[in-house]
FIRO-253718 format. One record per residue (C-alpha): residue in three letters; x, y, z. Coordinates in nm, 3 decimals, always signed. Layout:
// residues N
 residuo       u       v       w
     Ala       X       Y       Z
...
//
This chain:
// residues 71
 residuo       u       v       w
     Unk  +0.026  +0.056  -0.032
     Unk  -0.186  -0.215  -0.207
     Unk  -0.074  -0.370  -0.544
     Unk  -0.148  -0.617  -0.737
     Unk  +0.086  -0.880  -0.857
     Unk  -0.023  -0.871  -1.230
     Unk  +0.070  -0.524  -1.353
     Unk  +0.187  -0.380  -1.709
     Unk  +0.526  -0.250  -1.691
     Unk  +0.674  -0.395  -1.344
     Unk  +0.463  -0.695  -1.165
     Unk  +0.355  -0.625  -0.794
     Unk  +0.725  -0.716  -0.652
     Unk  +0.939  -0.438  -0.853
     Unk  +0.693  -0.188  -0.730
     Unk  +0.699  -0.289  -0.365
     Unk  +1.111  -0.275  -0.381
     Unk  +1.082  +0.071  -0.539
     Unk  +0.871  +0.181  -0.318
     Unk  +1.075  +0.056  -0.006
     Unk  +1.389  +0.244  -0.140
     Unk  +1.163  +0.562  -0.085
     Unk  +1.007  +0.445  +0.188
     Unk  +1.198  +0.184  +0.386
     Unk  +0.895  +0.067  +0.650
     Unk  +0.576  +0.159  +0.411
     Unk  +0.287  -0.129  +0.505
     Unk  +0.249  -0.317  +0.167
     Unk  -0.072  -0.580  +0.058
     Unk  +0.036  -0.785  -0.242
     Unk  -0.324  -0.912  -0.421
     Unk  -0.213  -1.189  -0.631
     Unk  -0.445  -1.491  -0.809
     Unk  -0.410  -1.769  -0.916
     Unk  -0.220  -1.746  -1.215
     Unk  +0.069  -1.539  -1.024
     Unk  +0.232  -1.828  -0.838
     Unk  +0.284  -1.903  -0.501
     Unk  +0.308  -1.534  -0.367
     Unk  +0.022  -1.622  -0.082
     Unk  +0.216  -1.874  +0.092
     Unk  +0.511  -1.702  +0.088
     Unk  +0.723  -1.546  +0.434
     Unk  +0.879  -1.258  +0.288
     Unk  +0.814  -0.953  +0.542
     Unk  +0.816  -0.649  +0.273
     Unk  +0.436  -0.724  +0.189
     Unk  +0.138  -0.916  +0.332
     Unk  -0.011  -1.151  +0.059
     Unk  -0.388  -1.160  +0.017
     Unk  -0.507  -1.449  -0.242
     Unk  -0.758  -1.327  -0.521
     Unk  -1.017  -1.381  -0.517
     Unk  -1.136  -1.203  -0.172
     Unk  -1.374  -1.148  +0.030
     Unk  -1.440  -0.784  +0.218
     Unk  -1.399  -0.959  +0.543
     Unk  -1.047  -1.113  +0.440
     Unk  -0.951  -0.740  +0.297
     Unk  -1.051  -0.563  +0.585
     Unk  -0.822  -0.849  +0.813
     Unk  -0.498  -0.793  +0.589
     Unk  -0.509  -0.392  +0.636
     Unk  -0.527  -0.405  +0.957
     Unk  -0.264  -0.688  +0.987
     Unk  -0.029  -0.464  +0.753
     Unk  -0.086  -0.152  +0.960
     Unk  -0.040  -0.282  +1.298
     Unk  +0.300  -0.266  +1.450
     Unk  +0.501  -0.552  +1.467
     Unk  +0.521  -0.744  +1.774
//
């Protein structure tokens, strides 16, 4: 799952914890910009954080850290 932060409704944080009571181990990328904090720096292990803007590069490194198992 990949979600942004900023979102109408719930922000990018309610929808990764409803989406974890359905699906306890989903992978989950958090996009978040400036404006949304300090979300990028943070440690919490429900969602890999990738700082807006991006490059494809830095996208492409954050899927595949999300989907590989941990070690």
């Amino acid at each position: 799952l990949m979600v942004d932060y900023a979102m109408p409704g719930l922000n990018g944080l309610q929808v990764i914890e409803k989406a974890h009571e359905l699906r306890e181990n989903l992978p989950v990328i958090l996009a978040t910009g400036y404006a949304d904090g300090d979300i990028s720096t943070t440690t919490d292990k429900r969602f890999t954080a990738l700082r807006k803007p991006f490059q494809l590069d830095e996208l492409a490194r954050v899927v595949r850290s999300a989907l590989s198992p941990p070690a």
